[in-house]
C-alpha positions in Angstrom: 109.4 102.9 121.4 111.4 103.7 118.4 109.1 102.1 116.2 106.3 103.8 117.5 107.9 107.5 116.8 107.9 106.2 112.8 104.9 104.6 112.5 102.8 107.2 114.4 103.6 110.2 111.6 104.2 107.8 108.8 100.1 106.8 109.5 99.3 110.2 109.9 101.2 110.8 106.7 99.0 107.9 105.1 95.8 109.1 106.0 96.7 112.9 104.6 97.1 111.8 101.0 94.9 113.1 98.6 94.5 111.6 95.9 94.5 107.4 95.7 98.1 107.5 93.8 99.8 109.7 96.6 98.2 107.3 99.0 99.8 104.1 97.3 102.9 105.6 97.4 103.0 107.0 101.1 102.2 103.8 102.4 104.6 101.5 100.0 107.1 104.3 101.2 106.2 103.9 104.6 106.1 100.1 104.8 110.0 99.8 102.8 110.8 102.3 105.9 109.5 100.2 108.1 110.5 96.9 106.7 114.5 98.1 106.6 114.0 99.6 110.2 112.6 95.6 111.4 114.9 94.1 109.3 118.3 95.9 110.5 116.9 95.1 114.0 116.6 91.4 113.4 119.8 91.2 111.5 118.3 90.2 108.2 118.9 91.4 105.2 118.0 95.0 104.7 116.9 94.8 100.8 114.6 92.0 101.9 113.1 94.1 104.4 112.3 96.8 102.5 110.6 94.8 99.6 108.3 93.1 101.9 107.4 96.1 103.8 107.4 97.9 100.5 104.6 95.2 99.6 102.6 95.5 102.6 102.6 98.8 102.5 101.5 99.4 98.7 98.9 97.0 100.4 97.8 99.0 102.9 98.0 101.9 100.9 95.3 100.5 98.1 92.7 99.7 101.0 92.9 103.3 102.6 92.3 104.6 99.1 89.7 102.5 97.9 87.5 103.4 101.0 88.8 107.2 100.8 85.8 109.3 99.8 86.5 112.8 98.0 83.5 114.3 100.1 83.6 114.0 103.6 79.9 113.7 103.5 79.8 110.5 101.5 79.2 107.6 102.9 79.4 103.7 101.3 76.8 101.4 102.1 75.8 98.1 101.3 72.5 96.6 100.5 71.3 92.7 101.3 72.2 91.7 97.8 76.0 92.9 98.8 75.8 95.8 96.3 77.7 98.9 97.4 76.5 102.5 96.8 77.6 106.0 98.3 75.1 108.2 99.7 74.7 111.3 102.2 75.8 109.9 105.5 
């Protein structure tokens, strides 16, 4: 239940950003968090932890903002040749 109260805002958090930097760096923030929090739990080694979550994080974090539109209206879609392009939803 713990682990739910920090990931619930820290997602929230995540999904806020703005701009594709800020949205790297919440979730590389949220995933060393989250990776000490697991760590400490497990008895491993706390530094450890938060690399790895740090990692999968920054992970996270580049996938939310490379399919993050500026315009809300935007939408990316993909053609039978497996080209992408954004349009007007």
């Amino acid at each position: 239940m713990r682990k739910a109260l920090i990931l619930v805002p820290a997602i929230f958090a995540l999904a806020a950003c703005q701009t594709a930097n800020q949205t790297r760096t919440a979730g590389a923030l949220t995933g060393a968090a989250l990776g000490t929090n697991i760590a400490k739990n497990k008895g491993s080694n706390r530094i450890s932890g938060a690399a790895a979550g740090a990692a999968a994080g920054l992970l996270a974090g580049e996938v939310v903002a490379q399919n993050r539109n500026a315009d809300a209206n935007q939408c990316r879609y993909r053609d039978a040749y497996g080209r992408e392009y954004v349009a007007n939803c």
